[in-house]
C-alpha positions in Angstrom: 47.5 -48.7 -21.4 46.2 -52.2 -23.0 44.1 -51.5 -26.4 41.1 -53.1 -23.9 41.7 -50.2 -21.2 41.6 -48.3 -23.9 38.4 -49.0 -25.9 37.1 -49.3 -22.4 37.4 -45.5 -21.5 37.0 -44.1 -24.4 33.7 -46.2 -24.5 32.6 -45.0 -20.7 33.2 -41.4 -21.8 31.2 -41.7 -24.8 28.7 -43.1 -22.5 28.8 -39.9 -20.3 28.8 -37.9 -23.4 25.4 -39.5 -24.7 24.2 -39.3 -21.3 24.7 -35.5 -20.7 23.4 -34.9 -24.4 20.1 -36.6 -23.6 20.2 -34.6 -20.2 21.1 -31.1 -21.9 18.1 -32.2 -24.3 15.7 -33.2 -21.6 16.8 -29.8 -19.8 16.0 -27.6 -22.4 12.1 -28.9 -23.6 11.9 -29.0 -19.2 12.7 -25.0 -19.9 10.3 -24.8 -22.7 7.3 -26.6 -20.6 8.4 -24.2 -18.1 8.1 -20.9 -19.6 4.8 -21.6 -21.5 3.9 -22.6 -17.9 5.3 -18.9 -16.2 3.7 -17.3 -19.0 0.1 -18.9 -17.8 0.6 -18.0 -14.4 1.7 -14.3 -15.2 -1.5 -14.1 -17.1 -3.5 -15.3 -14.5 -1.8 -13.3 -11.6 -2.3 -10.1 -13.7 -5.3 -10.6 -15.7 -7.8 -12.8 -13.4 -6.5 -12.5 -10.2 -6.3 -8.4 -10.4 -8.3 -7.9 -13.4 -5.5 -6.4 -15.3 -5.0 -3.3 -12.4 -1.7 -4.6 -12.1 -0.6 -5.3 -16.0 2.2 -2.5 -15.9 4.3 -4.1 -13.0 3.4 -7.8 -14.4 4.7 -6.3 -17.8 8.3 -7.2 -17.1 7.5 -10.8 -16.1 6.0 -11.1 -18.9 9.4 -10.3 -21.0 11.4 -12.7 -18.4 8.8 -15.5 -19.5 9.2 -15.0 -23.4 13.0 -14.2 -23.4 13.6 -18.2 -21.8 10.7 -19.4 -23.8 13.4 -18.3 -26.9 16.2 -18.8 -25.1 15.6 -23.0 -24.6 13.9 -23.2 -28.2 17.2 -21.6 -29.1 19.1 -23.9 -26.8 17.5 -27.1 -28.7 19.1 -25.8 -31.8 23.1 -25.7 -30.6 25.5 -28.4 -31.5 25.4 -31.3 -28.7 28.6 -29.9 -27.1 27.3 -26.2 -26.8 24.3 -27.1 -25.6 25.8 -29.5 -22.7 27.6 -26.7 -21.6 25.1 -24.0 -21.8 22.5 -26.0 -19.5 25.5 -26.7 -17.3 26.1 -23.2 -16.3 23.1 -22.4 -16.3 22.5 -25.2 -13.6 25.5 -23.4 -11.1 24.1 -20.0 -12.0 20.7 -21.0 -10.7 22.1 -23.3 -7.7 24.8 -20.0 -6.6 21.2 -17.7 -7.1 18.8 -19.9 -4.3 22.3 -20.2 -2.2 22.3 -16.6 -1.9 18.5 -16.6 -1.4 18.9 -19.4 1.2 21.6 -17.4 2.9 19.0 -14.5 2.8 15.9 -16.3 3.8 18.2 -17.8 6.9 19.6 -14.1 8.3 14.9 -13.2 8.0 14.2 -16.8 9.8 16.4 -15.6 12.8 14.7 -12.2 13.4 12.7 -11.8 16.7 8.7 -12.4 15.3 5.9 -9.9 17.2 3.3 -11.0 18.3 0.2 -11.5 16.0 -2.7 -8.7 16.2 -4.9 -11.2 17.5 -2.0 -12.2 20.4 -2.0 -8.3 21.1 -5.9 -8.4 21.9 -6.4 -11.2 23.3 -3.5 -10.3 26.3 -5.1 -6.8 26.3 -8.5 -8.6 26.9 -6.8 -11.1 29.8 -5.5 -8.1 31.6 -9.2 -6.5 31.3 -9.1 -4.0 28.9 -11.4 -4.1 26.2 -10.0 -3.7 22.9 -10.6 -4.4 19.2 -9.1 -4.3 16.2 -9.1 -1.5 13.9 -11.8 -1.6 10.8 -11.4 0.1 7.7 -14.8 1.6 6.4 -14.0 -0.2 3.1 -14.3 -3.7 4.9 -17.5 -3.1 6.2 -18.9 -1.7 2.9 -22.1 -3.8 2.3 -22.1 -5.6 5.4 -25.8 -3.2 5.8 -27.5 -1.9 3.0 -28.8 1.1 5.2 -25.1 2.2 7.4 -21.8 2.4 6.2 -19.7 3.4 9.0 -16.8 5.7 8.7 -14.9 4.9 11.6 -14.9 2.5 14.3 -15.9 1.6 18.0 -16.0 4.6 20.2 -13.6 4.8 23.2 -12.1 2.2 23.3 -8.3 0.2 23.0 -7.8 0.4 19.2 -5.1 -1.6 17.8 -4.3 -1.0 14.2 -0.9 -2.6 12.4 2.7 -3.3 13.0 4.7 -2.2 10.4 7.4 -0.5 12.3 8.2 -3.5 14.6 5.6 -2.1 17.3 2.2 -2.4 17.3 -0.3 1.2 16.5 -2.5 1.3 19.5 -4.4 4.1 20.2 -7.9 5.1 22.4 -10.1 5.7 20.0 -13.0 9.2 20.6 -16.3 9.3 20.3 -16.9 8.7 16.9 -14.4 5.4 16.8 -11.8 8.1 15.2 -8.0 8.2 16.3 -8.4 11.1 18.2 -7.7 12.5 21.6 -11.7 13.1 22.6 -11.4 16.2 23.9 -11.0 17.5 20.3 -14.5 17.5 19.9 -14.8 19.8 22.9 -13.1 22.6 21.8 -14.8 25.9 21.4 -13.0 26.2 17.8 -11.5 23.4 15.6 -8.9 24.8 13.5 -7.5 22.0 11.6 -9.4 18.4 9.8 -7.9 16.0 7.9 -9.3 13.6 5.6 -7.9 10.9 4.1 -6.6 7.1 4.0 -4.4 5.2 5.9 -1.3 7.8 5.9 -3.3 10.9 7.3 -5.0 8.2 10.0 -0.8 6.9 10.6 -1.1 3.3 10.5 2.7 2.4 11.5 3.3 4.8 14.1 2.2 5.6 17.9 -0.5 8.3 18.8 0.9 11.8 18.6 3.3 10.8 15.4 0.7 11.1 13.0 0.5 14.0 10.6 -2.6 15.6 12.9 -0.5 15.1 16.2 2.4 16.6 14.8 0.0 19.4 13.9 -1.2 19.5 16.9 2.5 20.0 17.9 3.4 22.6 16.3 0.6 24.8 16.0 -0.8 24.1 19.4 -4.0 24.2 17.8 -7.5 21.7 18.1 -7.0 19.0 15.3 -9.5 16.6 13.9 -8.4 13.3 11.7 -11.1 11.6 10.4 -8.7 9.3 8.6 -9.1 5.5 8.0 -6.6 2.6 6.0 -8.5 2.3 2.4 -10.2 5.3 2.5 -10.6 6.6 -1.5 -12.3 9.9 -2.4 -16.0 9.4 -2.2 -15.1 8.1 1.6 -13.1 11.1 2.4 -15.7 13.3 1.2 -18.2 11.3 3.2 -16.1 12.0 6.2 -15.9 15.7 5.5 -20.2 15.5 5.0 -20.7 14.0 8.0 -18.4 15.3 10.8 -17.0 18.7 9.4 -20.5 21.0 10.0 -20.7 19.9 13.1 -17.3 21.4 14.3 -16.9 23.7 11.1 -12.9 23.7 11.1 -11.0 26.7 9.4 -8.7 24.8 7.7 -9.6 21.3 6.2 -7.0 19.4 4.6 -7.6 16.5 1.4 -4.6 14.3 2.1 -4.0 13.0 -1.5 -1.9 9.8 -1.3 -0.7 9.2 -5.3 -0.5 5.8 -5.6 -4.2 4.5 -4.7 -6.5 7.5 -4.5 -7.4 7.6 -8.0 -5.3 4.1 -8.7 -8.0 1.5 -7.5 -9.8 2.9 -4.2 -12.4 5.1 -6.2 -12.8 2.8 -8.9 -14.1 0.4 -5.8 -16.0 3.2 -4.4 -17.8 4.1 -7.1 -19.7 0.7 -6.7 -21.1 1.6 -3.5 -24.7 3.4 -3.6 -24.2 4.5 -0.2 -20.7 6.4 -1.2 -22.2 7.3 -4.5 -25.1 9.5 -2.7 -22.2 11.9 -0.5 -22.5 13.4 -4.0 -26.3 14.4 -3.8 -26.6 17.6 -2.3 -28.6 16.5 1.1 -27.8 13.2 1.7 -26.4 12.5 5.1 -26.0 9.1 7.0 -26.5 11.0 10.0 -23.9 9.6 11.6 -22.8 11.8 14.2 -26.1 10.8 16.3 -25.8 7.1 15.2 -22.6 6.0 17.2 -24.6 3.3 19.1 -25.7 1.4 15.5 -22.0 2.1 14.7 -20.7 -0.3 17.8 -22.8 -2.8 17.1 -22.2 -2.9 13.5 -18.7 -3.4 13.9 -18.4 -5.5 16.9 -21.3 -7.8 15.2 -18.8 -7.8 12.3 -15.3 -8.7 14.1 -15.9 -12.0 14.7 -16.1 -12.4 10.8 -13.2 -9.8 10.8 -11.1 -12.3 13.2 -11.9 -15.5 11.1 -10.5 -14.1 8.2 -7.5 -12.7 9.8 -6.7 -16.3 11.4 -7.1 -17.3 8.0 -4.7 -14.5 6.2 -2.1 -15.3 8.7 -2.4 -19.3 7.7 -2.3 -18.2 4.2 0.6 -15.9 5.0 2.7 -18.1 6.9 2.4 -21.6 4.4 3.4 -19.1 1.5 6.2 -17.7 3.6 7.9 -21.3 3.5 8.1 -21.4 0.1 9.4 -17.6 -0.6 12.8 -19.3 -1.6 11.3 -21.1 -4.6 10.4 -17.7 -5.9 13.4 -15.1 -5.0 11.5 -13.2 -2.3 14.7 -12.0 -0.4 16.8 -11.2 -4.1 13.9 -9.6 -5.9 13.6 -6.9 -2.5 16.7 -6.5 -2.2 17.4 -5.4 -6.0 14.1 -3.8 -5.7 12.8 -5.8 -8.6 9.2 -5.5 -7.8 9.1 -1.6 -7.6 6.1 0.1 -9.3 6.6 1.1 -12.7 7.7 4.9 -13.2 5.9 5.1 -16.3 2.9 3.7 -14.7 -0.3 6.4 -15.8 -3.6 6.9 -13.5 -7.1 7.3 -14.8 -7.8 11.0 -13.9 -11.7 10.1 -13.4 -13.7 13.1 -14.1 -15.7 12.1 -11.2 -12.6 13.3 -8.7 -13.4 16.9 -9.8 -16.9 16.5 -8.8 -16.1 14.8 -5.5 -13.6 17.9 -4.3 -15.8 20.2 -6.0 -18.7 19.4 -3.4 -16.0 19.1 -0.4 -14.9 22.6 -1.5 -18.4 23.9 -1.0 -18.9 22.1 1.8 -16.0 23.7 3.7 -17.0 27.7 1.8 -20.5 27.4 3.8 -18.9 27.8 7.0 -16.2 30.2 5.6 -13.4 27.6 5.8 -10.8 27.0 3.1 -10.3 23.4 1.6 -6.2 22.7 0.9 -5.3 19.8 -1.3 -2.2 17.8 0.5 0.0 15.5 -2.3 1.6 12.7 -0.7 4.6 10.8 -2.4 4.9 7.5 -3.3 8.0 4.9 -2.3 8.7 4.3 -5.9 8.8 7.9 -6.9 12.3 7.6 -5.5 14.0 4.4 -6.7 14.3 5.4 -10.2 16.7 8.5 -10.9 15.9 9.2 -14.3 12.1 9.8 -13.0 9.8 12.2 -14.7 8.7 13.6 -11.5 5.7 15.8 -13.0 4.2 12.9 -15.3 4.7 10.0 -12.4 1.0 9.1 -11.9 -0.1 11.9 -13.5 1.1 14.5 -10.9 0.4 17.5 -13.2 -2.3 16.2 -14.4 -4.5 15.8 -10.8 -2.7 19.3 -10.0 -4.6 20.3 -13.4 -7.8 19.2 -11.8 -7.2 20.7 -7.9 -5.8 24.1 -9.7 -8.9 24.2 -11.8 -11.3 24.3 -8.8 -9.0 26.9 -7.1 -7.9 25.1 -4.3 -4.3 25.6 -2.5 -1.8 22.9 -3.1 0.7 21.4 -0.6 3.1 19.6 -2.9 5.0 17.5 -0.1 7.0 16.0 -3.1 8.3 19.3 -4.1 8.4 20.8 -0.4 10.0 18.0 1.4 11.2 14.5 0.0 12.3 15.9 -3.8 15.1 18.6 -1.0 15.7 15.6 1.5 19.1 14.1 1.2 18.0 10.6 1.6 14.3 10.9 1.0 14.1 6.5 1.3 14.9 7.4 4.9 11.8 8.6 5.7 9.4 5.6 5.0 9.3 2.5 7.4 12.7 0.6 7.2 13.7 2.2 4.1 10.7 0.4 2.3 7.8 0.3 0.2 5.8 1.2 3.6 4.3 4.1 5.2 6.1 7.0 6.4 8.2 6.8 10.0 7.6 9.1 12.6 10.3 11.8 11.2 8.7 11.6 8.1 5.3 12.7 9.4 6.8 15.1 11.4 8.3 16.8 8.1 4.8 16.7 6.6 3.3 17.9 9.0 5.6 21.3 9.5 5.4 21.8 5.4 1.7 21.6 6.1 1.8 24.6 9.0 4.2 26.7 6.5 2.7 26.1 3.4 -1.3 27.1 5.1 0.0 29.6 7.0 2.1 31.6 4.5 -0.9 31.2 2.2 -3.3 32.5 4.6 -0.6 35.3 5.4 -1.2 36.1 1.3 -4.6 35.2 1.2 -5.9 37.7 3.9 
């Protein structure tokens, strides 16, 4: 090589060299201005958007968002050479990352899409059945100062959600509950349920809900009055206004642990309507005010359908950027689980609400059991504390205090279950599946009827 070739190269690579330094440099303050940026957006996402309900599972972000804000600062600091070589792994790292995401994003994009609620009503509608959508009492709240429904349209096509792959349609009874009607006909009522959107059985067909699996087993009249969202003050609302009027023997508080005392009676306890259940003689009435009931809701679904249209938009614009944030890796390592050390305010105002549903049920001579439903998340961590996760022994504390029967389902059924994951919709953070009802629902007849059996 001439002395001219020479210099040449050895000047192009100390071009290349200078270039990649100011690159590796630029890279880095890019990662700074980044994480002061995630940091923001964290806080925002966890302190304005949910008014800091959700700090605990934003907790970890917040680490990931500190731990590169040190990281590039520390990044700045390296030699020129280190620091060209740290960025550029870190490049292939992150490019091998959204490949896999791409790859995982690609194998969802394939998948057969259902058809969208409003899809399902409208061809249920052009084939000339009425139908509407189900409504949960917690989206009406406030739409009239003077009647908050409980449930919705009577007898009619109800379709509710589709988180099995097939769509929950049911006909709803005479009170807009999911029911078969003739329920309300029978000379003695053995069984009611109250609670949210697992006792009402959002993701699965009629008769695989916990009360038609009751119904099953026991061959015995069942009542669910429950509805999606449903906290405490509603559920004791429900038991207020429908239980006298069929006075069941057994009526069952369907406890789900993640929500009940988590958020949906911290909302409730906004609502003057809900807020009067706890008066002695306050009734809506609503039993004999059905007709005000229709019109309330069906007044209220066009508002209802707007904002689903809307949702789905929302839904479907943020779905085409899901690979810019990890969607498919961070469900897949479970990332976004809830926190096992997560607590729940035990509000001394859920003592009072069972308290009154406990009388309620002893006027009649019936017996009020408290039913503890599991969480998903209970059952991704091994090293669980299964008697402090959201306060377990602290709400059986409370239910044991007012003397009322427990049916741990935790204990009775997913805690001896081989694959306990197996029992909620496609193995995920969803609702239970159809077997998993069905196992509820036979703890439930074992558990009441041994204790009755005792309890003579």
């Amino acid at each position: 090589m001439s002395l001219t070739n020479k210099h040449g190269a050895e000047g192009n690579a100390s071009r290349k060299k200078s270039k990649s330094s100011q690159f590796s440099k630029w890279f880095s303050w890019a990662g700074v201005i980044a994480s002061v940026l995630l940091f923001a957006y964290i806080f925002w996402r966890a302190e304005v958007v949910y008014g800091g309900a959700r700090s605990a599972i934003y907790f970890k972000y917040y680490l990931i968002s500190l731990f590169f804000l040190g990281f590039w600062l520390f990044v700045l600091r390296l030699k020129q050479l280190w620091r060209i070589n740290i960025v550029t792994t870190f490049i292939s790292l992150v490019m091998a990352i959204y490949l896999s995401e791409g790859i995982l994003q690609l194998s969802s994009y394939f998948k057969v899409n259902p058809k969208s609620k409003i899809e399902v009503l409208d061809d249920f509608i052009a084939s000339g059945i009425d139908a509407v959508p189900a409504v949960r009492p917690r989206d009406v709240l406030g739409v009239n100062s003077s009647l908050l429904p409980l449930s919705g349209v009577a007898n009619i096509t109800t379709v509710g959600e589709n988180e099995s792959g097939k769509w929950a349609v049911y006909k709803s009874d005479r009170y807009g509950l999911n029911n078969p009607d003739f329920e309300w006909s029978a000379s003695s009522v053995d069984w009611l349920l109250t609670g949210d959107s697992f006792t009402e059985g959002v993701a699965v067909q009629p008769g695989e809900d916990i009360a038609g699996q009751i119904r099953k087993l026991t061959q015995e009249h069942v009542i669910n009055l429950g509805r999606s969202g449903n906290g405490p003050l509603t559920e004791l609302a429900g038991i207020v206004e429908y239980a006298p009027i069929i006075e069941p023997k057994k009526v069952l508080w369907i406890y789900y642990e993640f929500n009940d005392l988590g958020g949906d009676l911290h909302r409730e306890k906004t609502s003057e309507i809900l807020m009067k259940y706890l008066d002695n003689n306050f009734s809506q009435n609503l039993v004999d005010r059905q007709p005000e009931v229709n019109k309330l809701i069906r007044k209220y679904l066009p508002q209802a359908q707007a904002q689903a249209q809307a949702q789905a938009q929302v839904l479907a614009q943020s779905q085409k950027w899901y690979w810019t944030r990890l969607v498919g890796i961070r469900s897949l390592i479970k990332f976004d689980s809830f926190d096992a050390n997560a607590a729940v305010n035990i509000d001394p105002l859920f003592s009072n609400i069972l308290f009154k549903a406990k009388s309620i049920v002893e006027k009649w001579d019936g017996r009020l059991y408290f039913v503890y439903l599991p969480d998903f998340s209970r059952y991704i961590d091994p090293d669980i504390d299964h008697q402090q996760y959201l306060e377990k022994s602290k709400v059986f504390d409370v239910v044991n205090g007012l003397n009322i029967p427990i049916v741990d389902i935790h204990q009775k059924v997913f805690s001896k279950h081989e694959d306990p994951i197996s029992l909620f919709v496609d193995r995920k953070n969803n609702h239970y599946n159809a077997k998993g009802y069905a196992l509820v629902a036979k703890e439930i007849a074992t558990s009441v009827k041994e204790y009755e059996k005792i309890n003579k």
